[in-house]
C-alpha positions as CSV (number, residue, x, y, z in Angstrom):
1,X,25.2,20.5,-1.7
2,X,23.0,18.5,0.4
3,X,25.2,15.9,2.7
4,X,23.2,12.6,3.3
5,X,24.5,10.0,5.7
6,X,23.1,6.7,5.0
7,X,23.4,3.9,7.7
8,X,24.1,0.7,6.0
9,X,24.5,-1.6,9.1
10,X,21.2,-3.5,8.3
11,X,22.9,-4.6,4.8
12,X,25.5,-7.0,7.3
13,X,22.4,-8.8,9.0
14,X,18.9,-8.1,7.1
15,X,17.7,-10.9,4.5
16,X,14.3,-9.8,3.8
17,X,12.2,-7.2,2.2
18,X,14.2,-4.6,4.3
19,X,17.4,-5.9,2.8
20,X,16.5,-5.2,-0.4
21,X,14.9,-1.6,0.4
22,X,18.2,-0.6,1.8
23,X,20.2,-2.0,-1.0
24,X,18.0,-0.6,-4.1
25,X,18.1,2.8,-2.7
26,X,22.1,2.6,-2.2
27,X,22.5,1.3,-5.6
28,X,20.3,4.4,-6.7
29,X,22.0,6.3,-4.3
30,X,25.3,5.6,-6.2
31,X,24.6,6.5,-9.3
32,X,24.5,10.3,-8.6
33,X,22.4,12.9,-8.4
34,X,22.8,16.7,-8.7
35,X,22.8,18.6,-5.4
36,X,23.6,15.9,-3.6
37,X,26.8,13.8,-2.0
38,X,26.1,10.4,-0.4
39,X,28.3,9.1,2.9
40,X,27.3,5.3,3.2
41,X,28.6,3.9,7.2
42,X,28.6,0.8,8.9
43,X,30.0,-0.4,12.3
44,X,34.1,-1.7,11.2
45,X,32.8,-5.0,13.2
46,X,29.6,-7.2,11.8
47,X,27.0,-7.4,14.2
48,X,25.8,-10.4,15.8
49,X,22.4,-12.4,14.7
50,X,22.8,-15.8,16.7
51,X,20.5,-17.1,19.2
52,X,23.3,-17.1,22.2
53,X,21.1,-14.8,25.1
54,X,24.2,-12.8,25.9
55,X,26.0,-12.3,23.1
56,X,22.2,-10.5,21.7
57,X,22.6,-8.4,25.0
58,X,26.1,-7.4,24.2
59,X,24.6,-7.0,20.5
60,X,22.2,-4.6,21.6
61,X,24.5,-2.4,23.8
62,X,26.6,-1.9,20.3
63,X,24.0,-1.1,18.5
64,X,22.5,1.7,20.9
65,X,26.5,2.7,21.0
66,X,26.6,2.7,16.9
67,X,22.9,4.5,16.8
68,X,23.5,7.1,19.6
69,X,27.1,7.7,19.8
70,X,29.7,6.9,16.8
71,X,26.4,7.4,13.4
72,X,26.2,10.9,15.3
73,X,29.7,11.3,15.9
74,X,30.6,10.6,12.3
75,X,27.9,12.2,10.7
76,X,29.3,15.3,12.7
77,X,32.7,15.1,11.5
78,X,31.7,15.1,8.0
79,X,29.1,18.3,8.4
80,X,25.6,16.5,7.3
81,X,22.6,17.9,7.1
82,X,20.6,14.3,6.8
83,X,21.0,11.3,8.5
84,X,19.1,8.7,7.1
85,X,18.2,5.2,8.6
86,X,16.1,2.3,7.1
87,X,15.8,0.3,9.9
88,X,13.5,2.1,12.3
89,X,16.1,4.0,15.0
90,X,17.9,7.3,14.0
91,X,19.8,9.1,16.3
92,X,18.5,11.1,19.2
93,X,21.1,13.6,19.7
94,X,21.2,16.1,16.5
95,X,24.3,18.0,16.1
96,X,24.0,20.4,12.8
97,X,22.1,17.4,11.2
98,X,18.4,16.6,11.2
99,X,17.3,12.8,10.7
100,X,14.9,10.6,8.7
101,X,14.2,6.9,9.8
102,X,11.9,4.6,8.2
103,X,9.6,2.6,9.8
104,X,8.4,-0.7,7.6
105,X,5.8,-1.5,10.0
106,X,4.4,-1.4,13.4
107,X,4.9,-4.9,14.3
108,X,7.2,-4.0,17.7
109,X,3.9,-2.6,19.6
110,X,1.7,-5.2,17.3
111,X,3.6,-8.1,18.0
112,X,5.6,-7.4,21.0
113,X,5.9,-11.0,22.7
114,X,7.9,-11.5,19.4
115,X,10.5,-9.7,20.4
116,X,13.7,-9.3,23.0
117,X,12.3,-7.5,25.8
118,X,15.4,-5.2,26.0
119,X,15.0,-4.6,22.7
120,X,11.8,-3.4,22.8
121,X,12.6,-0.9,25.7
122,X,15.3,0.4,23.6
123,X,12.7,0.8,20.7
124,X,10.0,2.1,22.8
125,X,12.2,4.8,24.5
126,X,15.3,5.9,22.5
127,X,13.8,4.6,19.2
128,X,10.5,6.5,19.3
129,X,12.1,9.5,21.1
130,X,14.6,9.8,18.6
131,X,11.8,9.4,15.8
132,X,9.6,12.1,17.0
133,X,12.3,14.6,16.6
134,X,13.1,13.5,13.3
135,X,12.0,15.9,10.6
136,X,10.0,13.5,8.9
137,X,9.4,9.7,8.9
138,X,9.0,7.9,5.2
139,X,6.8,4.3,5.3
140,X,6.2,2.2,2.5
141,X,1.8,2.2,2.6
142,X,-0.8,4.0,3.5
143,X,-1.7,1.3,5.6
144,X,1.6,1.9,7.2
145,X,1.1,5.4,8.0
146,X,-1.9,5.0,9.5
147,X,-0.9,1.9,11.5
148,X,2.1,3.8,12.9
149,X,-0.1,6.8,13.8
150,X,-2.2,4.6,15.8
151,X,0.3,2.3,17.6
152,X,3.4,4.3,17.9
153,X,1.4,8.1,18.3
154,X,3.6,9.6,15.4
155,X,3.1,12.6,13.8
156,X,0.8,12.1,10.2
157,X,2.2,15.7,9.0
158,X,5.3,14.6,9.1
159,X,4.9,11.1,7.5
160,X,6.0,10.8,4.0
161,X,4.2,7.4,2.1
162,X,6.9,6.5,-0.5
163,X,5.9,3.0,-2.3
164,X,8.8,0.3,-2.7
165,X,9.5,-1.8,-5.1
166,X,10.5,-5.7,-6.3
167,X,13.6,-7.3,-5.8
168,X,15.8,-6.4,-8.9
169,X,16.3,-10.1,-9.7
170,X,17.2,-11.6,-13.0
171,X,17.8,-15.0,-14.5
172,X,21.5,-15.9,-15.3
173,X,21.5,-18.3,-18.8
174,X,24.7,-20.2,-17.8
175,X,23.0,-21.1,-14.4
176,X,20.0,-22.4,-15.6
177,X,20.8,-25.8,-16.3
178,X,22.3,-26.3,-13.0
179,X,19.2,-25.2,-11.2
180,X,17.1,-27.0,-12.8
181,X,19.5,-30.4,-11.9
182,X,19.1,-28.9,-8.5
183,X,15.2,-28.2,-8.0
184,X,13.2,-29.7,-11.0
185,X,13.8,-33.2,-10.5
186,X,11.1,-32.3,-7.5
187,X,9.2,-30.0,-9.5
188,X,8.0,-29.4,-12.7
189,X,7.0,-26.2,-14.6
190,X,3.8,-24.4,-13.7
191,X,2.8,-27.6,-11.5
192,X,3.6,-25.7,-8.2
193,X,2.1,-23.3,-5.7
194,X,4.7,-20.5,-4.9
195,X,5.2,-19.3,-1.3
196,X,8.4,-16.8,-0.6
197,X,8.8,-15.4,3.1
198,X,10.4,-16.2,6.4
199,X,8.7,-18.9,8.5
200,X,7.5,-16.0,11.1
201,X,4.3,-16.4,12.6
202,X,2.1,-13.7,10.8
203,X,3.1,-15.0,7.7
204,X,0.3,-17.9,8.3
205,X,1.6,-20.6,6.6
206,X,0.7,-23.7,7.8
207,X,-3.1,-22.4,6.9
208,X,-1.4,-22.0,3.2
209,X,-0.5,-26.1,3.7
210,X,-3.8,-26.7,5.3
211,X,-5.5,-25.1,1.9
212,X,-3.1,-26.6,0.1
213,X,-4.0,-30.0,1.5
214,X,-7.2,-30.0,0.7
215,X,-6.6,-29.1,-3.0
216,X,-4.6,-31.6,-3.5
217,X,-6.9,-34.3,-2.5
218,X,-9.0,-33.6,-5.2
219,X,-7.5,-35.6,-8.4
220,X,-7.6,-32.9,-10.8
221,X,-4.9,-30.9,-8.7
222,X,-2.8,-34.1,-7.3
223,X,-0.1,-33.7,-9.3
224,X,0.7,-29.9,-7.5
225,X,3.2,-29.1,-4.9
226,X,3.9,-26.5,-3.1
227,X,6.9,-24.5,-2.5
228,X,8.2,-22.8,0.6
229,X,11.0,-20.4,-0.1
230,X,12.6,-18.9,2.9
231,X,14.2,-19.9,6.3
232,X,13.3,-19.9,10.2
233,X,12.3,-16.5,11.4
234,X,15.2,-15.2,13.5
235,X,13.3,-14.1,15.8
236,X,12.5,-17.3,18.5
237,X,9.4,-16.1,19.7
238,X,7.9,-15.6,16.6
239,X,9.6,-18.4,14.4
240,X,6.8,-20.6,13.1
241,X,9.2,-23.6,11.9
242,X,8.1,-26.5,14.2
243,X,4.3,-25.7,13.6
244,X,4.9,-25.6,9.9
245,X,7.0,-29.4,10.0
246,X,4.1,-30.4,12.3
247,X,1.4,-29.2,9.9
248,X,3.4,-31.2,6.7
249,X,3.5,-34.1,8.2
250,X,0.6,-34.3,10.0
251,X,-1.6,-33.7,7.1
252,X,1.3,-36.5,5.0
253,X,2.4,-33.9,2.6
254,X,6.2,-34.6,2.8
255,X,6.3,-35.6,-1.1
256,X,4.1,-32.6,-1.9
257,X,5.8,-29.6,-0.5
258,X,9.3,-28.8,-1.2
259,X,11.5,-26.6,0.8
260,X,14.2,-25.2,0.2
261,X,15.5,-22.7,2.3
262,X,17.0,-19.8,1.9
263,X,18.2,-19.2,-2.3
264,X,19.9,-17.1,-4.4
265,X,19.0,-13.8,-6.4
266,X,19.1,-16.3,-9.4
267,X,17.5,-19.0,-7.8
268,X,14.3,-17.2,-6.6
269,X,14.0,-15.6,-10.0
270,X,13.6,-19.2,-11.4
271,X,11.1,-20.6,-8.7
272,X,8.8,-17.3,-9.8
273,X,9.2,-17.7,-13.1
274,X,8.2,-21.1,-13.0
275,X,5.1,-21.6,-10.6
276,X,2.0,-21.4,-11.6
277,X,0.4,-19.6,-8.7
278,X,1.3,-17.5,-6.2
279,X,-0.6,-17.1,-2.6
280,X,0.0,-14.6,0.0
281,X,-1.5,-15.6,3.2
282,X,-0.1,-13.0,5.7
283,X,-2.3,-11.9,8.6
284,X,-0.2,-8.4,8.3
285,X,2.2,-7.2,5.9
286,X,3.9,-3.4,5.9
287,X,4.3,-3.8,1.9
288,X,4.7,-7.3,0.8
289,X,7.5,-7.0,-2.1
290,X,7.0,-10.4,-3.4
291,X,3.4,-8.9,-4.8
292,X,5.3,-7.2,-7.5
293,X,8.0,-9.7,-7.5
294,X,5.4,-12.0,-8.7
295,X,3.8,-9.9,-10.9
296,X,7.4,-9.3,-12.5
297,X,7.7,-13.2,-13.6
298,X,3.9,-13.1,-15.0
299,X,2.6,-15.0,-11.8
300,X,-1.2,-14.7,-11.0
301,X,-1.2,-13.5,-7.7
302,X,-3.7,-14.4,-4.6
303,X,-3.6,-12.1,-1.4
304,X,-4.9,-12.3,2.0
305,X,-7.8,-9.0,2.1
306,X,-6.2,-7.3,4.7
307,X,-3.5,-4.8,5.5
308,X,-1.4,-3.3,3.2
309,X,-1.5,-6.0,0.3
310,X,-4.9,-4.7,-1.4
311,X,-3.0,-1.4,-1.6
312,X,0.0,-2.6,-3.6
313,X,-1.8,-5.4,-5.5
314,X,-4.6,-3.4,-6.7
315,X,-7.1,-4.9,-9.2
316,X,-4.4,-7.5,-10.3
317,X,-4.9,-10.3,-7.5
318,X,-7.7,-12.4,-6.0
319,X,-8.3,-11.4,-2.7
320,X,-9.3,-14.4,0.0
321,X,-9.9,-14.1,4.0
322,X,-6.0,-15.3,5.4
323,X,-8.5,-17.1,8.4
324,X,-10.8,-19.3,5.9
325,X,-8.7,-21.9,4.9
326,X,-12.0,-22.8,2.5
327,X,-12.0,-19.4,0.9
328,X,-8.1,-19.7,0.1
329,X,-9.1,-22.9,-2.1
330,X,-12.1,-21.6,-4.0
331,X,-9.8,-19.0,-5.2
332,X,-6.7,-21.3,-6.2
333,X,-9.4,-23.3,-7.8
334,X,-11.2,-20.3,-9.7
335,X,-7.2,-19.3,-10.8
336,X,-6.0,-22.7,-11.4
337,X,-9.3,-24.3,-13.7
338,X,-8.9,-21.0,-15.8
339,X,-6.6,-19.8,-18.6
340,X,-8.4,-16.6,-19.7
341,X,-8.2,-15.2,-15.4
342,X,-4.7,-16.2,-15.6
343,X,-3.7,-14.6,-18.5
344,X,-6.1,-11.7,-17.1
345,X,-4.2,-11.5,-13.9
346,X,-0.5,-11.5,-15.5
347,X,-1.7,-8.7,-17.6
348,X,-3.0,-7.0,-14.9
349,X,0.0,-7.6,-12.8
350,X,2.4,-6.4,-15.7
351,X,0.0,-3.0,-15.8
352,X,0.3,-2.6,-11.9
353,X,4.0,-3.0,-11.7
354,X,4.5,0.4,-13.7
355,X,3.0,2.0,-10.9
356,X,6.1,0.8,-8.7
357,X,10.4,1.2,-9.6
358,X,13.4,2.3,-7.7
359,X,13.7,5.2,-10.0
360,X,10.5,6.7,-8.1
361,X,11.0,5.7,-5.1
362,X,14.8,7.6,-4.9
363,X,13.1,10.7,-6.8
364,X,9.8,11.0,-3.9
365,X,13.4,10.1,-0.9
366,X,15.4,13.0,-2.8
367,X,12.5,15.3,-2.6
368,X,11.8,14.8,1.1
369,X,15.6,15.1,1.5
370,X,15.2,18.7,-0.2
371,X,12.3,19.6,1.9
372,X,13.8,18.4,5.0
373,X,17.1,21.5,4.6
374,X,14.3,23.8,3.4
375,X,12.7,23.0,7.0
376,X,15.5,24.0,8.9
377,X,16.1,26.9,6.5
């Protein structure tokens, strides 16, 4: 019987993509499989995610506690022989247990003026120390794993590329009518452009409402909005909120583009379901979930030519340069004045999404897990 510890403490703060990797695989996880027996632990407390300077100090001194003294501790106590963490930092100390982090992304040595500065010396001493001993290291692309190898000097033999998949969303009937109340009074069906992301700085969104702008000028497209779903980046340095107000209303768009914050599992479902388009302008992604999301909901898809997206989007989705805010509109327009490439591209995106489930992604994790007690073996 192999004894897996799973660190759930990113399920109390996380609201994005990692979020919903961590919460798949648990729900997998949960359902059993043969060979194995699942310990899922948390800190009692919830940590903290404000914007109060000290209280984040205090924050991070609980989480290096959690990481590098009561996960081992615990793990120890109930004789693992994994410990596995989602979120990057696995413990350093090993104690009759080998561990496997994940790392989404390399955006703490990309992006590092985006981050707390004691933050980032934990990462960069205890959090890569601790993953180089690991016995392997699972990321989402192979974008990723050669990002990783670059920035963070990890070892590519021991990096496992296991693809994610879309949020499980679905549309709840008795719900409907209500949203609709709520939203499409504002919007109406396949008249919108669909973003859904955090207003963080690398998601390059106010070039999305630049492009956006100037499509909308034109008459045949003035009767489009576009919709922003998702909330202020929690991170200060790289939350791109005030540029994004600035860009709306310098460019008079307030009518046009609808945000709405952070939704529901239900909600989101509906605003895919519903938009006509949707545009992924990112300047660096480690997977980009709402791809497949989209292609879920039959939604042609555009994506920025860079990073990881071409990699999960394959043939299915326009590609356009994230920098040329004239290239993003020749391809809403190509999309948009065309039936036959839409219906194309949702066929295309229904074919690519079998390449990507839950199911697969827990079956490559479980095999990794095997090989990883075969290692110490």
């Amino acid at each position: 019987m192999i004894k897996v510890v799973v660190d759930i403490r990113d399920l109390q703060i996380a609201t994005t993509g990692t979020k919903t990797f961590l919460e798949a695989l648990c729900k997998e996880f949960k359902k059993g499989h043969s060979g194995f027996q699942f310990y899922f632990l948390s800190p009692k407390s919830k940590p903290y995610s404000g914007a109060n300077k000290f209280l984040k100090i205090k924050e991070h001194l609980l989480f290096f506690i959690w990481k590098q003294i009561q996960l081992p501790y615990l793990a120890y106590r109930l004789k693992a022989n994994i410990v596995f963490c989602s979120d990057y930092f696995v413990p350093y100390l090993h104690f009759g247990y080998t561990t496997i982090p994940v790392f989404h992304d390399a955006f703490f040595k990309e992006y590092p003026t985006h981050y707390n500065r004691w933050w980032l010396q934990i990462f960069n001493t205890i959090g890569l120390g601790a993953a180089k001993r690991a016995a392997f290291i699972v990321t989402p692309t192979k974008y990723a794993l050669e990002t990783i190898h670059q920035q963070y000097h990890l070892d590519k033999n021991k990096t496992r590329v296991i693809y994610e998949a879309g949020k499980e969303t679905a549309i709840e009937t008795n719900t409907t009518t209500f949203f609709e109340s709520e939203w499409f009074t504002k919007l109406k069906k396949k008249e919108y452009i669909l973003h859904v992301g955090t207003y963080d700085k690398r998601k390059n969104i106010p070039r999305l409402i630049e492009g956006f702008a100037q499509l909308a000028q034109q008459n045949e497209y003035a009767h489009l909005k576009l919709v922003l779903v998702g909330a202020s980046a929690n991170k200060i340095n790289s939350n791109d909120t005030e540029e994004i107000h600035q860009c709306i209303q310098s460019l008079q768009l307030q009518n046009k583009v609808v945000q709405t914050g952070y939704v529901t599992d239900n909600e989101l479902a509906l605003f895919y379901e519903n938009a006509l388009l949707y545009v992924f302008p990112s300047i660096n992604e480690g997977f980009g979930l709402p791809v497949l999301e989209a292609f879920k909901y039959e939604v042609p898809v555009l994506i920025a030519n860079n990073t990881c997206l071409p990699e999960v989007a394959g043939n299915a989705a326009l590609s356009f340069d994230p920098l040329d805010v004239n290239d993003m509109v020749v391809k809403m327009k190509e999309v948009i004045d065309s039936p036959v490439l839409r219906k194309k591209m949702i066929a295309l995106g229904l074919e690519r999404l079998q390449f990507f489930s839950w199911q697969k992604t827990t079956g490559l994790l479980l095999a990794v897990f095997k090989e990883t007690v075969k290692e110490k073996l």
